[in-house]
C-alpha positions, 0 to 999 in steps of 0.5 A: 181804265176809263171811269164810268160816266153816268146821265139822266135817261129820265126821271120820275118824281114823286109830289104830294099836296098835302106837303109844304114842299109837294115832294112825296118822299115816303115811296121807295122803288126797285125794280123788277127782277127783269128791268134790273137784268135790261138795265144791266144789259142796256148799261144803265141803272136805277138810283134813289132819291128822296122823292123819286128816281133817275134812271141813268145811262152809261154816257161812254161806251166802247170808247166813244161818246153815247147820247141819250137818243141813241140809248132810247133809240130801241123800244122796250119796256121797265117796270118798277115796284112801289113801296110805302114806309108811311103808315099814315099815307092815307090819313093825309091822302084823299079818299081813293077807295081802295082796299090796301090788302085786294089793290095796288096802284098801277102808272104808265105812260101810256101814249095812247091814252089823254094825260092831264099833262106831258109826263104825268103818270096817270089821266087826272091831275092826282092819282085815282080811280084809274090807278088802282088795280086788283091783286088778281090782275098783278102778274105771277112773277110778284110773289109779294103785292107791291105798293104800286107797279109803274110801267115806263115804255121806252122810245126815242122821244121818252120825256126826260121827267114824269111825275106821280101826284097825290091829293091831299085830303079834305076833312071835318075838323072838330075841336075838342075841349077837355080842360076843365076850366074850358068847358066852364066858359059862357057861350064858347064858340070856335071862330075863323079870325078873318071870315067870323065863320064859326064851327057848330056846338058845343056838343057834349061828348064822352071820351074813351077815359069816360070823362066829359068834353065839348066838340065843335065841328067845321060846317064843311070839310076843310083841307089838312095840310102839313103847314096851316096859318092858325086861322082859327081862335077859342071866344066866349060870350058869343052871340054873333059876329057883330056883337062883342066877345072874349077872345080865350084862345087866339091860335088854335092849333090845327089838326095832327095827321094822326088823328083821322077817323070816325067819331062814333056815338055823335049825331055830327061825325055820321059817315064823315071823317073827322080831324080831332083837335083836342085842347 
């Protein structure tokens, strides 16, 4: 008896920039109760991998060689479900707006519609707007709200590879001072080692356990990846970047993607999110 020998019908990869590799690898997908009854029929199947699937076909079937093109020959159409293990993905993905309990995200290949390019799943360069859908546009068969809902129309010149990308997200960084012998330094100052660009404050703050701290803020949003140059130092005896200063601490770290949200009770952090970098 012949062993089954499976190809690639297509694949579909997730990517995300906030990674140092730009593989998004926290999504696992099933599919539809249907799709797993075509896939079966059609002699194909679904297998996972860490950032995305393939769909594969059987390559010999009744004894004889099968192509891709005669297995996409027909039209029809898949549907995968989405789920997220990452209970941080939005804290390092770019603000969508979305509503996890009333929305989920929605992909197509959709021909008829502009792409930003041949095999992405949604118009913009990452996903969007455009992507997200309302729970009550989910159809009845799902008695579970998914994740993401991706709809593949098969036909004779599918491409082999699409894509899902998500933006990383940009946001204020502020540098937490907390160690007593910090907060006695003169004229401290966070500075960015090549621009001399340095952070507004200090600005005295109180933490939860009441006790007093100093905050700096970045003067714009700055993107939090998972692998950032330490580009930034503690310096006391500032005055400008002309003048001479005490280098303290020569490499700050940079933010942990745990700790994004609003810093309430001070003038700087109003409807803004803040990466906290507390030393």
């Amino acid at each position: 008896m012949m062993q089954q020998q499976y190809e690639i019908a297509f694949s579909i990869f997730f990517r995300h920039e906030f990674f140092l590799d730009g593989d998004l690898k926290c999504l696992t997908v099933k599919p539809s109760g249907k799709t797993a009854h075509q896939l079966k029929r059609a002699g194909a199947i679904m297998h996972l991998f860490q950032n995305g699937i393939h769909v594969l076909y059987e390559s010999y079937t009744a004894g004889r060689k099968r192509s891709r093109e005669e297995f996409l020959a027909d039209e029809w159409e898949l549907t995968f479900l989405l789920e997220n293990t990452d209970p941080d993905f939005f804290n390092y993905t770019s603000a969508l707006d979305m509503d996890l309990i009333c929305n989920y995200f929605f992909f197509e290949n959709d021909t008829a519609a502009p792409v930003t390019g041949k095999g992405m799943l949604h118009k913009a360069p990452f996903a969007g707007p455009d992507n997200i859908r309302s729970i009550a546009d989910i159809p009845g068969e799902y008695f579970i709200k998914p994740f993401g809902i991706v709809h593949i129309h098969v036909h004779k010149a599918l491409e082999q590879s699409f894509e899902i990308a998500f933006a990383g997200i940009s946001t204020w960084w502020c540098y937490v001072l907390t160690q007593d012998y910090l907060q006695e330094l003169v004229n401290p100052a966070i500075m960015h080692k090549e621009t001399k660009q340095v952070f507004t404050g200090p600005e005295p703050i109180v933490l939860p356990n009441n006790k007093m701290a100093m905050a700096f803020f970045s003067t714009e949003p700055i993107a939090v990846r998972e692998y950032q140059k330490a580009c930034y130092q503690l310096v006391e005896h500032y005055t400008t970047p002309a003048q001479k200063y005490k280098v303290v601490l020569p490499s700050l770290p940079y933010p942990n993607r745990n700790h994004i949200s609003v810093l309430k009770g001070v003038s700087a952090s109003k409807g803004k999110n803040f990466s906290y970098i507390f030393i």
